[in-house]
N, C-alpha and C positions, 0 to 999 in steps of 0.2 A: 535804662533810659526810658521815661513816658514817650508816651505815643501821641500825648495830650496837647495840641499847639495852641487852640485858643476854643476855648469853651465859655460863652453865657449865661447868666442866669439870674432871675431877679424876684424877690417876692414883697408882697404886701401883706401885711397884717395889719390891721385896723384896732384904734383905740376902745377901752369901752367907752361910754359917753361921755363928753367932758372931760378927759382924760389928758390927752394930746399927745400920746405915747405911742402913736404910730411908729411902723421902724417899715424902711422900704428899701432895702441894701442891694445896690447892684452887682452884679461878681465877675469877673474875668479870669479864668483856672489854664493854666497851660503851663509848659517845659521851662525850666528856668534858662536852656539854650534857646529858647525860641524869644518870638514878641513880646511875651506876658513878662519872662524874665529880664530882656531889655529896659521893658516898663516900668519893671517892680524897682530894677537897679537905680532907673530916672527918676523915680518919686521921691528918693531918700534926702533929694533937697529938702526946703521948706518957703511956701509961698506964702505973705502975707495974707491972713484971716483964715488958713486953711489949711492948720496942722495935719501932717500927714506922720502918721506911727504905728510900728507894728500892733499885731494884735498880738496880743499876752492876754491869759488868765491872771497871772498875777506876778508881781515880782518875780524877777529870772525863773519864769513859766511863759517862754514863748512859744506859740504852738508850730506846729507841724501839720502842714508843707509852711511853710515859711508864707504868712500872711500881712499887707499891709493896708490899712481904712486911711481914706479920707472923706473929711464934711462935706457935705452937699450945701450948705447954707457958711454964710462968712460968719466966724468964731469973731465975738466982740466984749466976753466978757468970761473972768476964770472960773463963775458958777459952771458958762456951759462947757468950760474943756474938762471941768471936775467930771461932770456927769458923761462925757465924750469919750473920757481917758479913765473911768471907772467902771460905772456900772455898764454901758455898752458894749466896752473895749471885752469886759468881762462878759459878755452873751454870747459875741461875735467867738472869742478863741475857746468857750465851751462847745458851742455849735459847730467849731470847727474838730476840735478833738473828736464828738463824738460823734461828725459826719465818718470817723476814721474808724472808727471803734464799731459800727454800725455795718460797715465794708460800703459806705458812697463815696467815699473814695479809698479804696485800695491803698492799705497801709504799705505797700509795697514801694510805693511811686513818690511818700511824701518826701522825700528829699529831692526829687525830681521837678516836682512843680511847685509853681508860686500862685496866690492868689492876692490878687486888688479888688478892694469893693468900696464904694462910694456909702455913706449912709448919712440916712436922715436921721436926723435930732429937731424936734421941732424949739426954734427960740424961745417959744414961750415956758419949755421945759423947768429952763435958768430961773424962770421966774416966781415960780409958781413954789409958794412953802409946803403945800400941803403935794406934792408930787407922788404919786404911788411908784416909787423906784421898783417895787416887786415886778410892775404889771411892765415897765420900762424895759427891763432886764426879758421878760417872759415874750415880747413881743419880738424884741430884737434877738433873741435865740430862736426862735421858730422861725420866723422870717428866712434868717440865716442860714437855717438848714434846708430850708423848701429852695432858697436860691443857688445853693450851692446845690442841692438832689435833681434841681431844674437841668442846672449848666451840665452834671456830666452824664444827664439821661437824655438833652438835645428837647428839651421841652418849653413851651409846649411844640411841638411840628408843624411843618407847615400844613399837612393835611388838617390839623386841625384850624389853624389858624384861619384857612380859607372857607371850611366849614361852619365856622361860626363868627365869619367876618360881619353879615347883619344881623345878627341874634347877640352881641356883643358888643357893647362901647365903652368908651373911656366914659368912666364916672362925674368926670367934668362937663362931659355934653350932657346931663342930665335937662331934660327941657328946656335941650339946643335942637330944633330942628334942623340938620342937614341934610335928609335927603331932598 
């Protein structure tokens, strides 16, 4: 049995320009007897705008530890569940296999724990024909792995965190002055 009850972890990867293929996946890694697994079991509804489904590589290849995503933004159209339930779903259960294969997480434990992660898809995604799916896919596997490497290394710490609480802001206060 994991020892793992509730572990965080989140990453950003950033599009190149004009892009809009950010991927920003948040993750919750813990015991499928604990919360994480209560959770995972309670998400397996479905809430209007906001499909929730395992993460699979591909056709009956669903990964291990038993993983489930849902959108951060209300699904309104079947381009973006194509690209939601494709090429993401496809970064997310690569990133997770080979967080396993890499030993970030202990192939030991993967029937032990579950993992939930929220992910962005930006809407304009759907939209856009000329979409570099390469760089979509490439973002949202790195992201993935640095979130999940975050959650079961306890990163970043609080010593850091407080370390570099004024040397560090949210990207959005960009020429917000707060203090």
């Amino acid at each position: 049995m994991s020892e793992i009850w509730f572990r965080t972890g989140e990453a950003t990867v950033f599009a190149s320009e004009g892009e809009g293929t950010d991927a920003m996946p948040e993750v919750v890694i813990g015991s499928v007897r604990g919360p994480v697994g209560t959770a995972f079991a309670s998400m397996l509804g479905q809430t209007a705008g906001h499909t929730r489904m395992f993460i699979i590589r591909d056709c009956n290849q669903m990964v291990r530890p038993a993983a489930i995503m849902s959108p951060k933004v209300t699904i309104t159209n079947s381009a973006y569940v194509e690209l939601l339930g494709g090429v993401v779903q496809a970064a997310l259960g690569d990133a997770i296999v080979d967080c396993v294969a890499e030993g970030i997480i202990p192939k030991g434990i993967v029937n032990d724990i579950a993992i939930i992660t929220t992910v962005w898809l930006d809407p304009r995604c759907a939209k856009n024909p000329n979409l570099n799916k390469k760089e979509l896919y490439k973002n949202n596997y790195e992201a993935m792995k640095l979130a999940i490497s975050r959650a079961m290394k306890g990163e970043p710490t609080i010593d850091e965190l407080i370390s570099n609480r004024k040397t560090i802001r949210h990207y959005a206060l960009e020429g917000v002055d707060i203090d």
